[in-house]
C-alpha positions as CSV (number, residue, x, y, z in Angstrom):
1,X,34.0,27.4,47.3
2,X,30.2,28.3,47.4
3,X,31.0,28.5,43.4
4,X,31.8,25.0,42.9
5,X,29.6,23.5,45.2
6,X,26.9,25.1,43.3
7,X,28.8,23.4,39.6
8,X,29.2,20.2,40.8
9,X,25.6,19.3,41.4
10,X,24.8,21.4,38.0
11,X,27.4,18.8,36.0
12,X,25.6,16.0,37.8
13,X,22.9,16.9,36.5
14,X,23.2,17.9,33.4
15,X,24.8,14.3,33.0
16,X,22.2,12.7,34.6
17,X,19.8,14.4,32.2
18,X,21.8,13.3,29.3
19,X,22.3,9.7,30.4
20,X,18.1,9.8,30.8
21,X,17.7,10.8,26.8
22,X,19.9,8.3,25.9
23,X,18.5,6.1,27.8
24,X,15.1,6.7,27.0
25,X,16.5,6.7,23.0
26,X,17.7,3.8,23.4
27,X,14.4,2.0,24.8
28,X,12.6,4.1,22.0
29,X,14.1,2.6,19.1
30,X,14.1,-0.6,20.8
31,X,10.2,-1.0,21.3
32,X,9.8,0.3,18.0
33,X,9.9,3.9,17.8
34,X,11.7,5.6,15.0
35,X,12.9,8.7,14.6
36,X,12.7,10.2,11.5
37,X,15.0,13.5,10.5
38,X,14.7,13.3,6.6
39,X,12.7,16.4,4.8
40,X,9.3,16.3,4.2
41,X,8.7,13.4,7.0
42,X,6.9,13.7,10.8
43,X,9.7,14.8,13.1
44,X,9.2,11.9,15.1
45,X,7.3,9.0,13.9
46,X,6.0,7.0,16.9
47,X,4.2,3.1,16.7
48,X,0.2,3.8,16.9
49,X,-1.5,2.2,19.9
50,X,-2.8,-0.1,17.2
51,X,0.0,-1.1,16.1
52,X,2.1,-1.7,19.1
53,X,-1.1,-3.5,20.5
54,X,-0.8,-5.8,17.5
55,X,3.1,-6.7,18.3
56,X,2.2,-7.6,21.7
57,X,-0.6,-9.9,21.3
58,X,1.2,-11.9,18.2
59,X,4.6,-11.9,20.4
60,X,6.7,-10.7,18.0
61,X,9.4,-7.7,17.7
62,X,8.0,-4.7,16.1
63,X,8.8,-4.2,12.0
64,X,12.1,-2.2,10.8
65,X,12.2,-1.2,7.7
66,X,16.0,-0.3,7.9
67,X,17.9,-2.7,10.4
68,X,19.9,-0.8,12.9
69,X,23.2,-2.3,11.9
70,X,24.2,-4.7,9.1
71,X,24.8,-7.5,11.3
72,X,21.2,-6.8,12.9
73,X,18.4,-9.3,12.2
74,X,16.3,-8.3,9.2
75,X,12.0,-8.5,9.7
76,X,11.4,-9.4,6.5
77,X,13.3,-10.9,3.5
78,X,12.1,-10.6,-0.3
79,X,13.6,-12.4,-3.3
80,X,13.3,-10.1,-6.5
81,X,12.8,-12.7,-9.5
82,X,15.5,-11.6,-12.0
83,X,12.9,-11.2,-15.2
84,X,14.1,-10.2,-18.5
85,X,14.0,-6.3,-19.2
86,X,10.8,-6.5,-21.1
87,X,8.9,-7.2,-18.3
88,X,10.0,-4.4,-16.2
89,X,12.4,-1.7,-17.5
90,X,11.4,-2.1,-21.4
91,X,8.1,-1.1,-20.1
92,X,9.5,1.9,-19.0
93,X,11.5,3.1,-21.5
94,X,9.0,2.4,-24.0
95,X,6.5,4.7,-22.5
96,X,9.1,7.5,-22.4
97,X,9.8,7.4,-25.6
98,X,6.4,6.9,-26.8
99,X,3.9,8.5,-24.3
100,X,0.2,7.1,-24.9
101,X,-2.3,9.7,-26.0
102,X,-4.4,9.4,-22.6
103,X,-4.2,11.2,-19.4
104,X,-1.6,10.6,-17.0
105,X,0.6,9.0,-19.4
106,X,4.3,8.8,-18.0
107,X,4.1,5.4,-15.8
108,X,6.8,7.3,-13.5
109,X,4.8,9.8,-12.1
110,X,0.9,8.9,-12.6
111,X,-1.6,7.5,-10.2
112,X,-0.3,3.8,-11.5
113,X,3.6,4.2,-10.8
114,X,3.4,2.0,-7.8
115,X,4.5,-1.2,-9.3
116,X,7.4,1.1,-11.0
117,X,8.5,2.8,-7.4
118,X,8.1,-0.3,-5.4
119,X,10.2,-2.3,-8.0
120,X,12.8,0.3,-7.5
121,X,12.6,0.6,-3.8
122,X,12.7,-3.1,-3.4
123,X,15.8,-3.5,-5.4
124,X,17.6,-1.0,-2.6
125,X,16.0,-1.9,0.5
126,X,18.3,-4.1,3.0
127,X,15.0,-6.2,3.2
128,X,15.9,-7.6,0.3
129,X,18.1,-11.1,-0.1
130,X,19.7,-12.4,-3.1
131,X,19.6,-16.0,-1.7
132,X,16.0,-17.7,-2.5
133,X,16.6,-19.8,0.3
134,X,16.9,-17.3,2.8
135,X,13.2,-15.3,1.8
136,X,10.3,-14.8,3.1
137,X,8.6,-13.8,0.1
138,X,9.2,-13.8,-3.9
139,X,8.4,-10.9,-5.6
140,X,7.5,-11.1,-9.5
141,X,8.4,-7.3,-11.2
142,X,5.8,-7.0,-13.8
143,X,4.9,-3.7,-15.0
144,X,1.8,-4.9,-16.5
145,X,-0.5,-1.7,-15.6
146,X,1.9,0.2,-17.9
147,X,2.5,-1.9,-20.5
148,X,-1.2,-2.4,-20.8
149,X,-1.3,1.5,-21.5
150,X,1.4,1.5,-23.9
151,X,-0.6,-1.4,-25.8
152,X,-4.1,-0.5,-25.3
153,X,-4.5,1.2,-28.8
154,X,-3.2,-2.0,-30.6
155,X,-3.6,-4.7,-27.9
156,X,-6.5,-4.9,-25.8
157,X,-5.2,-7.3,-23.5
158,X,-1.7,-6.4,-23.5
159,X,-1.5,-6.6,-19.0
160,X,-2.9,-10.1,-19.2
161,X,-0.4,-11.4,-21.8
162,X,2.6,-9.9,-20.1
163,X,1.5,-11.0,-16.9
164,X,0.8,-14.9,-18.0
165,X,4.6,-14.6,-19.7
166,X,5.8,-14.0,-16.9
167,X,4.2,-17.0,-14.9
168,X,5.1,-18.9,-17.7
169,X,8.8,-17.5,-17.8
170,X,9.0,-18.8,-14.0
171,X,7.5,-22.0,-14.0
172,X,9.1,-23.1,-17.1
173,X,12.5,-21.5,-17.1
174,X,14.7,-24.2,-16.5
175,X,18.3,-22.4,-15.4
176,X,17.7,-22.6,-11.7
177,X,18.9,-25.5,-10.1
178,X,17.5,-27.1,-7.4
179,X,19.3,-26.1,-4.9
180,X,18.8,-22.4,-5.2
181,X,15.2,-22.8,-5.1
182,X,14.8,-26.0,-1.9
183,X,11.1,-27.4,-1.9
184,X,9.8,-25.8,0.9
185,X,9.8,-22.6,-0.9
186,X,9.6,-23.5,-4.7
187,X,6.2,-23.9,-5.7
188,X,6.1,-24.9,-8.6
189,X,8.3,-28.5,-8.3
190,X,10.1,-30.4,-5.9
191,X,12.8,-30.6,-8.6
192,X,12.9,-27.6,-11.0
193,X,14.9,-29.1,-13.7
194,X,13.8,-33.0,-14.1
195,X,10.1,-32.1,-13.7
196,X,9.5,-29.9,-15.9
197,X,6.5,-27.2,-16.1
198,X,4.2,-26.9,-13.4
199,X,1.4,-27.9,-15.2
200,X,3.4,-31.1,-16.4
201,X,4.0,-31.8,-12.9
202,X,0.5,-31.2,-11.9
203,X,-1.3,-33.1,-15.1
204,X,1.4,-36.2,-13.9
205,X,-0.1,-35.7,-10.0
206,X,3.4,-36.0,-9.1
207,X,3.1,-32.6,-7.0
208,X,2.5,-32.5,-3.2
209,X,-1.3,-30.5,-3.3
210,X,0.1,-27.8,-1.0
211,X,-2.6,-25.4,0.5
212,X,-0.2,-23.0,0.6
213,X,0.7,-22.8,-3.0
214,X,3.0,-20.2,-4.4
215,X,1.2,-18.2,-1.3
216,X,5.1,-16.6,-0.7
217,X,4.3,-15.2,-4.2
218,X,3.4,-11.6,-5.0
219,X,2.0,-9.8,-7.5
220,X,1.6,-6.5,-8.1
221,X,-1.6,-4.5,-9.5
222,X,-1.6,-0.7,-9.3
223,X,-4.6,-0.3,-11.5
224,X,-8.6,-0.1,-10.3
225,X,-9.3,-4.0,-12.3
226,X,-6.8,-5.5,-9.6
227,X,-5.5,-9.0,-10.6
228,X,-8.4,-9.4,-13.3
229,X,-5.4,-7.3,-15.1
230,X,-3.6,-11.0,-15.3
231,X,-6.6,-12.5,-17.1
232,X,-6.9,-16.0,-15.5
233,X,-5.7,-15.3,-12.0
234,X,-6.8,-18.3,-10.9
235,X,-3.5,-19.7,-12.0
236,X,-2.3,-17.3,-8.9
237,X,-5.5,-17.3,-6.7
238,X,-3.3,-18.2,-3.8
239,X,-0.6,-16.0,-4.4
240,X,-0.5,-12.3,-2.4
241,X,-1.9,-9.3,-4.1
242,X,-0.8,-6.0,-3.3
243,X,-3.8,-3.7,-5.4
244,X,-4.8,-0.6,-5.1
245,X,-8.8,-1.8,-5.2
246,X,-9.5,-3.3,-2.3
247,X,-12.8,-3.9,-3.4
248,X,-14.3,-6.4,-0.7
249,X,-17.3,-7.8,-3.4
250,X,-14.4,-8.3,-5.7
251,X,-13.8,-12.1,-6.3
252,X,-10.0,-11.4,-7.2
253,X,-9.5,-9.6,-3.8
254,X,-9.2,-11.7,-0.7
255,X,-9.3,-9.4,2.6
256,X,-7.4,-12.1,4.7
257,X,-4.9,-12.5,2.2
258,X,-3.9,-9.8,0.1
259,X,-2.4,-6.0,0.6
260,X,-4.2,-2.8,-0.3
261,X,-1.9,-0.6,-1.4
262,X,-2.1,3.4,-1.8
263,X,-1.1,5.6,-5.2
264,X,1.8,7.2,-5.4
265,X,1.3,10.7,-5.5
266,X,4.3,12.0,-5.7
267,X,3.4,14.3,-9.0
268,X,-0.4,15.4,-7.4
269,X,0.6,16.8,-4.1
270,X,4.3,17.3,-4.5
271,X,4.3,18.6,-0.5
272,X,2.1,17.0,1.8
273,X,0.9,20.4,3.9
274,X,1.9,18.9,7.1
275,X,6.0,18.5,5.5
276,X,8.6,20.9,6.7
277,X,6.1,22.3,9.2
278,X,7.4,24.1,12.7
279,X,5.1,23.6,16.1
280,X,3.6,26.6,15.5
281,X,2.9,26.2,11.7
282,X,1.2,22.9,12.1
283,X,-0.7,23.7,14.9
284,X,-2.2,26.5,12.7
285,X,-3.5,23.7,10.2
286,X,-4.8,21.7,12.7
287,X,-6.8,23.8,14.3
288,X,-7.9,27.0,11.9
289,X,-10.7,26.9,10.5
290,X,-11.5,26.6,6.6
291,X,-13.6,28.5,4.4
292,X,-15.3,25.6,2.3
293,X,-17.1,22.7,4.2
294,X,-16.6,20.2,1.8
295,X,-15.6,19.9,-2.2
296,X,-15.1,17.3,-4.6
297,X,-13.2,17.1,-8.2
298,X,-13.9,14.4,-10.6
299,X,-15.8,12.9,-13.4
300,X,-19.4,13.2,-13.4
301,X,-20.8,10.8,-15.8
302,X,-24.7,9.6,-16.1
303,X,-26.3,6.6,-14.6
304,X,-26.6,5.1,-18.2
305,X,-22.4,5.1,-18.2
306,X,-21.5,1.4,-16.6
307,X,-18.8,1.3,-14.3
308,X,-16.1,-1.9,-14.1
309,X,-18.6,-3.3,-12.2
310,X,-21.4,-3.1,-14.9
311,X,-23.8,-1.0,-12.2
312,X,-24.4,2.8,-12.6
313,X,-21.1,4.6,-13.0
314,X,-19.9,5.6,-9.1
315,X,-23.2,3.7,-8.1
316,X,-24.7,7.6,-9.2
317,X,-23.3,9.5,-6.4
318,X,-21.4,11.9,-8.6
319,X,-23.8,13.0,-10.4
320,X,-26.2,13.2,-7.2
321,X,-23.6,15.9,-6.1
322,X,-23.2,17.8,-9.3
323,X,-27.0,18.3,-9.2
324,X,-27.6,19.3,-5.4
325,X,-24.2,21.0,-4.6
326,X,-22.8,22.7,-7.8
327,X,-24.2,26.4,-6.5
328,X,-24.5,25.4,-2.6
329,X,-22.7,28.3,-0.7
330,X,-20.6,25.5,1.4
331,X,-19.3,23.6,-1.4
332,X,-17.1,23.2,-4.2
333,X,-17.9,20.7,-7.0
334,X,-15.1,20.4,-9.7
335,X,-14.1,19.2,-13.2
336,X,-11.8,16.4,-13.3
337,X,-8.1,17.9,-12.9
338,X,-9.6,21.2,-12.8
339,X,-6.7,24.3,-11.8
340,X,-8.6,24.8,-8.9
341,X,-8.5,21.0,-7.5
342,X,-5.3,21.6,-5.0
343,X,-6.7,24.4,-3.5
344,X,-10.0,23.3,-3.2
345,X,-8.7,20.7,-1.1
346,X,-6.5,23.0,1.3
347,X,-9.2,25.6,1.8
348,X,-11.8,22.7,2.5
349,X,-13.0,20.7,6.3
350,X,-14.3,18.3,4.4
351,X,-13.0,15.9,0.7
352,X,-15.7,14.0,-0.9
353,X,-14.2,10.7,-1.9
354,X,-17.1,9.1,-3.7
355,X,-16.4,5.6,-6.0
356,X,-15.9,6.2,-9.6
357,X,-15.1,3.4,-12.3
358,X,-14.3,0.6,-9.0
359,X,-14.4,1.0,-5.4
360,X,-11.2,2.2,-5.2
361,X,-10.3,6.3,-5.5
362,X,-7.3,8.0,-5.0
363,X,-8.7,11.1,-3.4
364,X,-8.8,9.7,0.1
365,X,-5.0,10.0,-0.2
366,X,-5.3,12.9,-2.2
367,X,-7.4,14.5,0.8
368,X,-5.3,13.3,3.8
369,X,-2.0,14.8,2.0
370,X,-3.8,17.8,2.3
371,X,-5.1,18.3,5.6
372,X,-8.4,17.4,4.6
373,X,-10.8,15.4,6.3
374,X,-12.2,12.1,3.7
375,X,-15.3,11.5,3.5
376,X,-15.3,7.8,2.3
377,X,-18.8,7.5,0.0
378,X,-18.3,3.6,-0.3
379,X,-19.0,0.4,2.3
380,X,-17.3,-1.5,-0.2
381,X,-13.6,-1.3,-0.1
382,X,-10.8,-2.0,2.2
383,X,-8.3,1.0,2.7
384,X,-4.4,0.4,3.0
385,X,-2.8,-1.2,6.1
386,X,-6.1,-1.2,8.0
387,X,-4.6,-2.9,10.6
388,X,-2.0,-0.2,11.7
389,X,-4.2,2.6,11.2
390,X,-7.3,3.6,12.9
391,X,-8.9,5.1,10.0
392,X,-12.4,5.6,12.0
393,X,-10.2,8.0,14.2
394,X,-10.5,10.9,11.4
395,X,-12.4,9.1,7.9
396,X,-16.2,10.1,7.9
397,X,-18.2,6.9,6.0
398,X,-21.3,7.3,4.8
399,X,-22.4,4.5,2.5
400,X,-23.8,5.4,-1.4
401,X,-27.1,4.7,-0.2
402,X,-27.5,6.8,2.6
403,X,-25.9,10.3,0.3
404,X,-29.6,11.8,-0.2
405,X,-30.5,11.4,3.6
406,X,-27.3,11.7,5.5
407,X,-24.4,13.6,3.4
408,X,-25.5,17.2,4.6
409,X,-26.5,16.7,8.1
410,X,-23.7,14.8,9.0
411,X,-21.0,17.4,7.6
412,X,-23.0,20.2,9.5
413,X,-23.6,18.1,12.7
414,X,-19.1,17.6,13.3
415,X,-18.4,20.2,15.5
416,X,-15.0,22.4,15.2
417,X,-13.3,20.5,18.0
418,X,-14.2,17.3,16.5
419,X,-12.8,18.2,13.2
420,X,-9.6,19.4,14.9
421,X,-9.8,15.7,16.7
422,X,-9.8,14.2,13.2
423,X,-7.1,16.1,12.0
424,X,-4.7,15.2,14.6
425,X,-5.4,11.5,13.7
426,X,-4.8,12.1,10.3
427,X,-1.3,14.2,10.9
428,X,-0.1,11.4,12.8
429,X,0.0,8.6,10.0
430,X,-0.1,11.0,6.9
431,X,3.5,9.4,6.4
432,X,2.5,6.1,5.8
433,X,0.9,7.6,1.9
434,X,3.7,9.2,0.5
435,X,6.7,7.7,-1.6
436,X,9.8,9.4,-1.5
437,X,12.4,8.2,-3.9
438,X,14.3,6.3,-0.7
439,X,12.2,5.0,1.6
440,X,12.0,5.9,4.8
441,X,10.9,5.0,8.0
442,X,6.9,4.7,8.2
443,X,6.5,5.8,4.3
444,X,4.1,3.8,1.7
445,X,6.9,1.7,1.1
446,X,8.1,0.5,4.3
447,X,4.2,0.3,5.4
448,X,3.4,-2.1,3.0
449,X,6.7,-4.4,4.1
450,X,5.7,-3.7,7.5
451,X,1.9,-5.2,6.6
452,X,3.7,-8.0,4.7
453,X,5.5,-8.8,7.7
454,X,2.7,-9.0,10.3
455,X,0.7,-11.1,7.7
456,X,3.5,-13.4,7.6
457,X,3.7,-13.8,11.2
458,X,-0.2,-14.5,11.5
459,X,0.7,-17.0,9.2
460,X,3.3,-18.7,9.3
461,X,2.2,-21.1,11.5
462,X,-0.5,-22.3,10.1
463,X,1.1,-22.5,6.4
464,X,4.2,-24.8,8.5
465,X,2.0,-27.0,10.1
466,X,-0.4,-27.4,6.5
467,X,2.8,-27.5,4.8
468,X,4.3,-30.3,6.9
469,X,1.1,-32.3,7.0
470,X,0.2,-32.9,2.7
471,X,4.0,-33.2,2.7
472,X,3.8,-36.1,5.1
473,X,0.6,-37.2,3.1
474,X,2.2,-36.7,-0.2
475,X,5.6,-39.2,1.2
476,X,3.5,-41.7,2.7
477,X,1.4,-42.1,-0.4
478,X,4.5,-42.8,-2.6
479,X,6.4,-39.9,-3.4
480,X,9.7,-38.5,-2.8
481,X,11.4,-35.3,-1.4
């Protein structure tokens, strides 16, 4: 007897327990949390405070990049315009066939293959809808980074062309009928087939002057020039940009509207050093202590050399830190792609991410992959999804400027705990840079969905109620829907 009176309050226990996990489970995934068991991902991957503070003040539910069910409501829908090959896959098989002579040559696996992965991705993801009416956003799949480097021997402007073709291919292709394209969402023409081009339309001022035109539209650039890649972007000034350079000085880069993107560096840092990790191991990289303060691998090229912007190449930081760290004791400065590069960055407190030929630079990814701390040499870029990350939780910034003065004192002056404070920012978003080959929960992929879908939100309401008003305007003053 004593026996099972002591079993019967261990089983109600034990069931109680159990009913609390699920419980608590269920609540998790509910508010947003999502947990994660595919390799090389966080164990669990948890909203930021930023991010859940975010949801709450806009009202809305938080993003999923996978719906729970099929029948469950999707965050986000994205129409894939169904462009001839040769804007897209031709690309691709071009360049395996016939690999440029430059570096990083395969558009699958360099520093550019974003607009390859996220074509792909897209394409598979439950986010996206084959009914126009039903989308949120229309995505156009050029690979014009790519083509423009199987080109650039023999056709200098190779991007721009492809790019304008396939504006041109949209807004004058004339087998979609009206219906699958209504008004609200087309813009190019209330009525695709009678009116003919958009700039026909527009030259007879018989379009509605939405301010919102083609702002449902986007483009991608996975090169440093941005949308100058497109030549005259200001046939798609109002579309949405997801670039790499989030170069705030940029006049083809509009903070409010467009999407900073990161590089997909799958084929730089295969495994992330915080992937596959136990308690134990992990806790070893955050808090052990490294033997180099601070390294950098790059170019190096004189003040004489312009950069994209037509200043001093890297604004002359690079070469500042070839000539006053080369032999210091605490560093390690490197040749570009040198052997040495990936371990340079594991052994290091400290990456220097300086500017190079733009704003933008792939090492602050390349650093946080790696357990290493950036230190952002630029005040004049905007880094990916800035608005669920609290990059000032773990990024040192020090602006080109301020190098000389500051650089030195400021590594020496972060204590060990505060570096080990930095890292544990850093190991709690590193997810949100890598691209697997199926997205997951909380990857580059799903983060950039997950910023298109907050934008959209911030937005919609004012794009409706613009929208509705020129419409209004537009009726009253003669025309018709």
């Amino acid at each position: 007897m004593m026996l099972r009176r002591c079993r019967r309050p261990t089983i109600a226990v034990a069931a109680a327990l159990c009913i609390g996990i699920l419980v608590i489970l269920a609540l998790a995934i509910g508010s947003g949390w999502r947990l994660t068991l595919l390799e090389g991902a966080p164990a669990i991957d948890t909203p930021t405070t930023t991010t859940m503070r975010i949801y709450s003040e806009q009202g809305v539910a938080p993003f999923q990049c996978t719906p729970l069910s099929a029948s469950a409501p999707r965050s986000l829908r994205i129409f894939v315009y169904p462009l001839p090959a040769e804007f897209n896959t031709r690309v691709i098989e071009h360049n395996l066939a016939h690999p440029p002579d430059m570096r990083d040559p395969v558009c699958t696996t360099s520093f550019y293959s974003s607009e390859w992965a996220f074509h792909q991705l897209l394409l598979d993801s439950p986010l996206r809808t084959l009914n126009p009416r039903d989308a949120d956003y229309y995505y156009v799949p050029v690979y014009g980074t790519c083509h423009g480097f199987n080109r650039m021997a023999v056709q200098p402007n190779a991007s721009a062309e492809l790019f304008s073709a396939a504006l041109d291919w949209i807004t004058s292709h004339g087998s979609i009928p009206r219906d699958t394209l209504p008004w609200r969402y087309d813009p190019y023409s209330p009525d695709w087939n009678s009116l003919g081009t958009i700039e026909q339309v527009a030259t007879r001022g018989e379009y509605p002057p939405f301010p919102a035109f083609a702002q449902d539209h986007l483009w991608l650039f996975s090169q440093g020039h941005g949308a100058k890649l497109f030549g005259d972007y200001s046939r798609i000034k109002n579309a949405v940009f997801l670039t790499a350079n989030g170069q705030l000085s940029a006049a083809e880069f509009t903070l409010a509207k467009d999407v900073t993107i990161p590089p997909r560096l799958t084929h730089y840092v295969p495994t992330p050093i915080y992937a596959n990790k136990s308690v134990d191991e992990l806790e070893v990289i955050l808090t052990g202590q490294r033997p180099t303060l601070a390294c950098f691998g790059g170019t190096k090229l004189p003040c004489f050399v312009n950069d994209a912007r037509g200043s001093c190449h890297s604004r002359g930081v690079r070469p500042y830190l070839k000539e006053t760290f080369s032999k210091h004791p605490d560093f390690r400065i490197l040749g570009i792609r040198s052997s040495g590069y990936e371990k340079a960055l594991r052994s290091s407190t400290f990456c220097l991410c300086p500017e190079g030929w733009h704003a933008w630079t792939p090492r602050v990814f390349e650093a946080i992959l790696s357990g290493c701390i950036p230190v952002l040499i630029s005040d004049d870029l905007a880094l990916p999804f800035e608005s669920l990350i609290d990059y000032d939780a773990f990024i040192v910034r020090i602006p080109p400027a301020r190098v000389a003065a500051d650089l030195l004192s400021t590594l020496q002056s972060i204590s060990h705990q505060d570096v080990v404070r930095r890292r544990r920012a850093m190991a709690a978003v590193w997810g949100r840079f890598v691209w697997h080959d199926v997205s997951q929960h909380g990857d580059a992929f799903c983060s950039i969905l997950e910023q298109l879908y907050l934008k959209k939100r911030q937005a919609s309401r004012r794009w409706a109620d613009q929208k509705d008003v020129e419409f209004r305007r537009w009726v009253e003053a003669g025309g018709s829907p």
